[in-house]
N, CA, C and O atoms as a printed pandas DataFrame, in Angstrom:
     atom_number atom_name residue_name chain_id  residue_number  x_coord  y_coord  z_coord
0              1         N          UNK        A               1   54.888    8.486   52.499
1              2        CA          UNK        A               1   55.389    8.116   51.202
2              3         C          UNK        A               1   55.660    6.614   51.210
3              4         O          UNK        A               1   56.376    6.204   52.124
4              5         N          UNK        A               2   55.207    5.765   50.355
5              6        CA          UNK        A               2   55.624    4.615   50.166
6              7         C          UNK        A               2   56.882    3.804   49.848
7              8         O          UNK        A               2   57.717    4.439   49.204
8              9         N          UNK        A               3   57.175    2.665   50.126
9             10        CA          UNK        A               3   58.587    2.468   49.943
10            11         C          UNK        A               3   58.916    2.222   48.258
11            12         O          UNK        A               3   60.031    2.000   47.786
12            13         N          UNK        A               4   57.712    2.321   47.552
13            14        CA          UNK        A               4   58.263    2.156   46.180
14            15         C          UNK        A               4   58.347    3.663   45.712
15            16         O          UNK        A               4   58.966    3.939   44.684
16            17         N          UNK        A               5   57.847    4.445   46.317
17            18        CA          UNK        A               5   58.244    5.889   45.775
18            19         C          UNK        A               5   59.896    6.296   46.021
19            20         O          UNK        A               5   60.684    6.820   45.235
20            21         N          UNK        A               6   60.031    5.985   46.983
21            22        CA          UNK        A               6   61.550    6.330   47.715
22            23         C          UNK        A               6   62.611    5.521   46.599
23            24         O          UNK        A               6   63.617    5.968   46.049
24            25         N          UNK        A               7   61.858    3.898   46.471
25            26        CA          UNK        A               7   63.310    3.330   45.694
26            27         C          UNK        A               7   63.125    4.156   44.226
27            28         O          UNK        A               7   64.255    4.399   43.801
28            29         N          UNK        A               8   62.456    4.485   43.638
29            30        CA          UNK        A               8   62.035    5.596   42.680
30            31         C          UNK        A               8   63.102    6.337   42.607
31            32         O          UNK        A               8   64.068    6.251   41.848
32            33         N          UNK        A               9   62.778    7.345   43.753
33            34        CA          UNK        A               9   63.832    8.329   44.022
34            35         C          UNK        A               9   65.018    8.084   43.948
35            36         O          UNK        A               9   65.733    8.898   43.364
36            37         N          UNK        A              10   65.540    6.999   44.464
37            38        CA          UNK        A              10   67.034    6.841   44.298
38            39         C          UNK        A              10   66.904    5.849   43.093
39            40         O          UNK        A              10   68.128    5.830   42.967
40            41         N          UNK        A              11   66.578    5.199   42.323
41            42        CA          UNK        A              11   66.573    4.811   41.318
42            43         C          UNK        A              11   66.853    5.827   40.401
43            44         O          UNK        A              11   67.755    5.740   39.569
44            45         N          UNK        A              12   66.157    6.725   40.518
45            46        CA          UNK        A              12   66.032    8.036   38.880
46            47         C          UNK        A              12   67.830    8.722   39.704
47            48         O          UNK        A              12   68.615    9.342   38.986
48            49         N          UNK        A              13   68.112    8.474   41.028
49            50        CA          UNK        A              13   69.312    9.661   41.019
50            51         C          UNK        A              13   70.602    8.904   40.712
51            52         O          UNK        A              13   71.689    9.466   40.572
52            53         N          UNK        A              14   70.426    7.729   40.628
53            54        CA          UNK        A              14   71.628    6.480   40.505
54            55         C          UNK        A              14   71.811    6.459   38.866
55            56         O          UNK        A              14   72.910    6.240   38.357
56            57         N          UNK        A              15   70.490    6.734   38.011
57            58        CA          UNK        A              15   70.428    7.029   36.800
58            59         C          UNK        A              15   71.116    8.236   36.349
59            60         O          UNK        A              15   71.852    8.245   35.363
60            61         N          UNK        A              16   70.869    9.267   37.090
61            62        CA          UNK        A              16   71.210   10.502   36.881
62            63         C          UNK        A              16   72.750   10.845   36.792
63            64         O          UNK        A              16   73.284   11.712   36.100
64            65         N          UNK        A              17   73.369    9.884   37.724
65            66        CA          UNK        A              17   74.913   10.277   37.613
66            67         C          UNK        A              17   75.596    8.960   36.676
67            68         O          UNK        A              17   76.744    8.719   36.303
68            69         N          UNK        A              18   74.529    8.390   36.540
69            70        CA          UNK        A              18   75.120    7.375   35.835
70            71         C          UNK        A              18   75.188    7.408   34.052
71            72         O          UNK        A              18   76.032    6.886   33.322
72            73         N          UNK        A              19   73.961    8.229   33.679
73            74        CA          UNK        A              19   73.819    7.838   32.253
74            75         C          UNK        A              19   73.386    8.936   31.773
75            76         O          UNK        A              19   73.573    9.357   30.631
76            77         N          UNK        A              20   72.435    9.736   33.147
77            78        CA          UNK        A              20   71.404   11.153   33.010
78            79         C          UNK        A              20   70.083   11.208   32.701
79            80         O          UNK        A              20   70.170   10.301   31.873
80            81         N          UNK        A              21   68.870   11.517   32.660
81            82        CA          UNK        A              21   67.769   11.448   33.107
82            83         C          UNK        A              21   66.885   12.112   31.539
83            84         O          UNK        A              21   67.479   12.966   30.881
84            85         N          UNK        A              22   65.482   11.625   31.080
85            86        CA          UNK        A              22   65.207   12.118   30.162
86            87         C          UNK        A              22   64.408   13.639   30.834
87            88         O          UNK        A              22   64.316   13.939   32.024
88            89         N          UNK        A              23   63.966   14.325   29.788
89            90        CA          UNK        A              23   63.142   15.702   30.444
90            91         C          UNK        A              23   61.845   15.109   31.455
91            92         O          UNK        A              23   61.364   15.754   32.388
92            93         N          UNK        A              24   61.364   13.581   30.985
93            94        CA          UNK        A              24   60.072   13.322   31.557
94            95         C          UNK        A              24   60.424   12.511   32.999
95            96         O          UNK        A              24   59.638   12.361   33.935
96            97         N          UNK        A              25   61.677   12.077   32.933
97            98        CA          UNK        A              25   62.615   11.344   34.102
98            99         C          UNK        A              25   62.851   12.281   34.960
99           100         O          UNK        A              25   62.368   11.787   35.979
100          101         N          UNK        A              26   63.177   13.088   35.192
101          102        CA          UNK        A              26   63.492   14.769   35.499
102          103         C          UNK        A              26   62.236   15.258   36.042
103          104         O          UNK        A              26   62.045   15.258   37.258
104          105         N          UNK        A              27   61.711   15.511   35.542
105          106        CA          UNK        A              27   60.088   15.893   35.831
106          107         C          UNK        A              27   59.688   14.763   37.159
107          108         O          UNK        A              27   59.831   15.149   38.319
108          109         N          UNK        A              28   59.268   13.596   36.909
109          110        CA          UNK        A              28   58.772   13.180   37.946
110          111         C          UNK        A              28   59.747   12.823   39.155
111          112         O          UNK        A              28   59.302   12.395   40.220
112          113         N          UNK        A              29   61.372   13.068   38.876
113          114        CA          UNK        A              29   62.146   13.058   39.986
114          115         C          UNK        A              29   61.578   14.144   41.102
115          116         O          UNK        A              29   61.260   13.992   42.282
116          117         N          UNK        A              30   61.582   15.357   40.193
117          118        CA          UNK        A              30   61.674   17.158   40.983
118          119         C          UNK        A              30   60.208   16.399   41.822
119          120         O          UNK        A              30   60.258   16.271   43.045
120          121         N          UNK        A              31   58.964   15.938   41.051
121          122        CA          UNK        A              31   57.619   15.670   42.214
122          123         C          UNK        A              31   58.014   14.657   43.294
123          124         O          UNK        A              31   57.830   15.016   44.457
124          125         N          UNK        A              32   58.385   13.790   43.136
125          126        CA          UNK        A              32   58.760   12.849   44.454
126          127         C          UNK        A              32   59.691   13.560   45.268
127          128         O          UNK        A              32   59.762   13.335   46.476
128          129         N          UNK        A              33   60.625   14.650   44.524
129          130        CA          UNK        A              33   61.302   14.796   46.210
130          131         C          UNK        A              33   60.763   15.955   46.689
131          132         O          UNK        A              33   61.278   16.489   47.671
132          133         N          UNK        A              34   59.657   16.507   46.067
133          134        CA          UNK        A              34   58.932   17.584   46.491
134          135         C          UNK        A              34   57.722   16.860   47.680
135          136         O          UNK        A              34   57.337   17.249   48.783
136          137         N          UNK        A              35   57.323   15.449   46.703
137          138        CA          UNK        A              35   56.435   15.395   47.963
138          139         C          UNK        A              35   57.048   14.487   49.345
139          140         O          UNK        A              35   56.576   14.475   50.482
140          141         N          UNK        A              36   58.194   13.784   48.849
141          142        CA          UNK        A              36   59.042   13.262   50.047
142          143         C          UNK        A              36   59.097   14.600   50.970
143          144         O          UNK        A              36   58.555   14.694   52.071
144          145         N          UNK        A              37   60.007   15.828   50.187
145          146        CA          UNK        A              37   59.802   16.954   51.738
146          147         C          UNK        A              37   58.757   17.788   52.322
147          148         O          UNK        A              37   58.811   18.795   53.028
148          149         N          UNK        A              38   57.613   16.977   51.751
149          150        CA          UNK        A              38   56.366   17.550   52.345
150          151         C          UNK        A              38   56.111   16.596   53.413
151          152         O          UNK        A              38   55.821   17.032   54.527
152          153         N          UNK        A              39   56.195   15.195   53.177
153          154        CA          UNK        A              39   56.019   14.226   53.794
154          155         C          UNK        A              39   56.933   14.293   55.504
155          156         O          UNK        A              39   56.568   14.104   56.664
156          157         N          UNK        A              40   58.137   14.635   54.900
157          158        CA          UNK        A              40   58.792   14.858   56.250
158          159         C          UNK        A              40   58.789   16.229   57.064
159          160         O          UNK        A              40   59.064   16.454   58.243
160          161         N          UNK        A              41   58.427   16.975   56.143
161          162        CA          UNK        A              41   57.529   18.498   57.121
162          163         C          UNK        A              41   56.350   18.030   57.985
163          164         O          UNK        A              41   56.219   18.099   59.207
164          165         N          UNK        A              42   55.694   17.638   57.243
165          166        CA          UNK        A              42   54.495   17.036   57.614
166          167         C          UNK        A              42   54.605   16.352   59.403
167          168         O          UNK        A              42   54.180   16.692   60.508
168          169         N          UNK        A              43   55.538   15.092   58.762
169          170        CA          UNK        A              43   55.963   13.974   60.342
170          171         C          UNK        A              43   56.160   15.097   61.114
171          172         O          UNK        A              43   55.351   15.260   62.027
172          173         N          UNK        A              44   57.185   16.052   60.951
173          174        CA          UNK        A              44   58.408   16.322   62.024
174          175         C          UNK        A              44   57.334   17.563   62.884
175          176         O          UNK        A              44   57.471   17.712   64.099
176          177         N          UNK        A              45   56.242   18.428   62.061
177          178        CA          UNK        A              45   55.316   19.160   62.757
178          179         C          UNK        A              45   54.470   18.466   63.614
179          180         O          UNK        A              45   54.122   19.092   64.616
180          181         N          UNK        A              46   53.929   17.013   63.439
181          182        CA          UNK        A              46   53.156   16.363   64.222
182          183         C          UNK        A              46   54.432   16.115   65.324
183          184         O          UNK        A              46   54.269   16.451   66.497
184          185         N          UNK        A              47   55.193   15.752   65.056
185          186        CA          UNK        A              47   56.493   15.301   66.002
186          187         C          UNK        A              47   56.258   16.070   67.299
187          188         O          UNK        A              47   56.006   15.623   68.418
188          189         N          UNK        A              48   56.422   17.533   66.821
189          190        CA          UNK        A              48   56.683   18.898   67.569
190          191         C          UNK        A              48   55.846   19.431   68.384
191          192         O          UNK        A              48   56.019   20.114   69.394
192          193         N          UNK        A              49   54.458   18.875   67.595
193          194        CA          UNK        A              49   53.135   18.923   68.535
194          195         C          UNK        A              49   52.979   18.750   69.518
195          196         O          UNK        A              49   52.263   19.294   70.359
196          197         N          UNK        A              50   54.094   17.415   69.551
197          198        CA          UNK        A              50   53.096   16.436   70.802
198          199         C          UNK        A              50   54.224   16.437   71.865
199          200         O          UNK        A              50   54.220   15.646   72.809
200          201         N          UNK        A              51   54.870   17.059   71.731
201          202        CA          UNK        A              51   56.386   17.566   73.026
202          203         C          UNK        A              51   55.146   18.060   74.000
203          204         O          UNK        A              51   54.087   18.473   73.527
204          205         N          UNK        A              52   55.418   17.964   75.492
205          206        CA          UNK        A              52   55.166   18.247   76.174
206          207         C          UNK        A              52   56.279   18.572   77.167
207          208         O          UNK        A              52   57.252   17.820   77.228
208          209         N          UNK        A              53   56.175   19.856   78.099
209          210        CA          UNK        A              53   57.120   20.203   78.874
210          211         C          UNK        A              53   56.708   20.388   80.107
211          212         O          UNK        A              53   55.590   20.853   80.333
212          213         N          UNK        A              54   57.519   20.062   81.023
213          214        CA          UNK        A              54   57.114   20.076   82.444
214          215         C          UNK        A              54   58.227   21.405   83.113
215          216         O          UNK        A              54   59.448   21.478   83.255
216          217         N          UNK        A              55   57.110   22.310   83.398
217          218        CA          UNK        A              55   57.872   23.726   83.737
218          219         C          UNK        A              55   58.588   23.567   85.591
219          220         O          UNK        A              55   58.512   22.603   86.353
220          221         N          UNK        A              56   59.157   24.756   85.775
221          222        CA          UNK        A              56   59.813   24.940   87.187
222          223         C          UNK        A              56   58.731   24.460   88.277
223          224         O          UNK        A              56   59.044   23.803   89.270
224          225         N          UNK        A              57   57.353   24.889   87.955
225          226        CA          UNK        A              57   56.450   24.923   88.549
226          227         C          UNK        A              57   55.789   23.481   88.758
227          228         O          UNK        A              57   55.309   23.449   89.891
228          229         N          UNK        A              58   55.626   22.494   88.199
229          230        CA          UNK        A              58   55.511   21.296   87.933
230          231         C          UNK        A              58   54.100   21.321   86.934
231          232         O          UNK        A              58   53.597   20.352   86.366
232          233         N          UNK        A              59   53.828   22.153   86.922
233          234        CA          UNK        A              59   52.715   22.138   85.696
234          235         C          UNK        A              59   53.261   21.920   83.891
235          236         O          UNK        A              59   54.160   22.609   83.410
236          237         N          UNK        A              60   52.678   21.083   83.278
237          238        CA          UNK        A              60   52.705   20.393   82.033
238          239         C          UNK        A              60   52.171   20.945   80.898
239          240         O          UNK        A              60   50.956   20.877   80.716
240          241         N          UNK        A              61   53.082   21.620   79.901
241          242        CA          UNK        A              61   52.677   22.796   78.924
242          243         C          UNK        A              61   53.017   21.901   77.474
243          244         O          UNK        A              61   54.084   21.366   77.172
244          245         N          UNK        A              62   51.845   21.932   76.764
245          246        CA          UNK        A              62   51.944   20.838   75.283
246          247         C          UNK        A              62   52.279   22.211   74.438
247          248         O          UNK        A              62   51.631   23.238   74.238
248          249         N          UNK        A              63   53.398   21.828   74.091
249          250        CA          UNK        A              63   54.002   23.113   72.722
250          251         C          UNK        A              63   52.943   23.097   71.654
251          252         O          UNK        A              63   52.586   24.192   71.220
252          253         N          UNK        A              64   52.433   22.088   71.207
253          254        CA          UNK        A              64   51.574   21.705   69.916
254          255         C          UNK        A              64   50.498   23.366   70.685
255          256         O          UNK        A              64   50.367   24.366   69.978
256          257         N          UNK        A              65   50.076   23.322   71.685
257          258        CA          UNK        A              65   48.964   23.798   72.188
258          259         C          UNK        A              65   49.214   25.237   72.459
259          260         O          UNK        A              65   48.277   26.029   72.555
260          261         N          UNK        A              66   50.413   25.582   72.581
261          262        CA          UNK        A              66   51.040   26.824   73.130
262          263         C          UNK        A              66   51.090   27.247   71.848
263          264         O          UNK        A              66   50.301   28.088   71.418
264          265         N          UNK        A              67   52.000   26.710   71.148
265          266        CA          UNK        A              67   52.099   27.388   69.521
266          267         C          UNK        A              67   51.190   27.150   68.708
267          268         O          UNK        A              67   51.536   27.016   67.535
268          269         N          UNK        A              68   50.120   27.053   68.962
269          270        CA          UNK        A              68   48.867   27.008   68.092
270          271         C          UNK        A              68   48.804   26.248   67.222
271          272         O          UNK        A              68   47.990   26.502   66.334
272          273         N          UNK        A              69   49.978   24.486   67.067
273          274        CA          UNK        A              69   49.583   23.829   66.376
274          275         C          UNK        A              69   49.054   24.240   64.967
275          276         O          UNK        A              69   47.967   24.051   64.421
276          277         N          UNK        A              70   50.573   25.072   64.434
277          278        CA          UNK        A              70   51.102   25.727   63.344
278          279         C          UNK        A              70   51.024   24.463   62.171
279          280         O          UNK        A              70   51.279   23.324   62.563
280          281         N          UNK        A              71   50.722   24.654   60.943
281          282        CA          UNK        A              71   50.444   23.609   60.571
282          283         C          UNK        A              71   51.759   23.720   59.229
283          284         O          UNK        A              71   51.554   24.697   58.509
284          285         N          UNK        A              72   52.844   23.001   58.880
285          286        CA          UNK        A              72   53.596   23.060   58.106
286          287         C          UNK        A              72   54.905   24.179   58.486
287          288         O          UNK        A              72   54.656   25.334   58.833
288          289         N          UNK        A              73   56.105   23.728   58.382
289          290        CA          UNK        A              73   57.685   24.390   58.638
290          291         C          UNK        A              73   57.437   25.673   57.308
291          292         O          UNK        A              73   56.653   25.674   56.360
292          293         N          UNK        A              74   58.159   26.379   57.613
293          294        CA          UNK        A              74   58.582   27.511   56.575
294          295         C          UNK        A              74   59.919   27.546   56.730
295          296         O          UNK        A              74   60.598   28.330   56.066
């Protein structure tokens, strides 16, 4: 997400408690923070991927690889 989407976001919510938002202000708030928490589902699954663990055994197990590199949080 870009940094002008984000000041967006808090722009329309600084509005929101401040004065309140039109129906079309509203509308494109609900899409930016829908795709902001896609955006950070997104990071935090690649994040999770790339853990690697080093077992009792000394052998090196990539979670991304074990868990089948599940694509998106539920």
């Amino acid at each position: 997400m870009k940094q002008e989407q984000i000041d967006r976001i808090n722009e329309l919510y600084r509005k929101s408690k401040a004065e309140g938002l039109t129906e079309k202000e509203k509308k494109e708030q609900d899409l930016l923070r829908k795709q902001f928490v896609a955006d950070v589902k997104k990071n935090l699954t690649a994040q999770l991927n790339n853990i690697d663990m080093v077992n009792a055994d000394g052998t090196v197990e990539n979670l991304g690889e074990k868990y089948g590199n599940k694509s998106g949080l539920s």
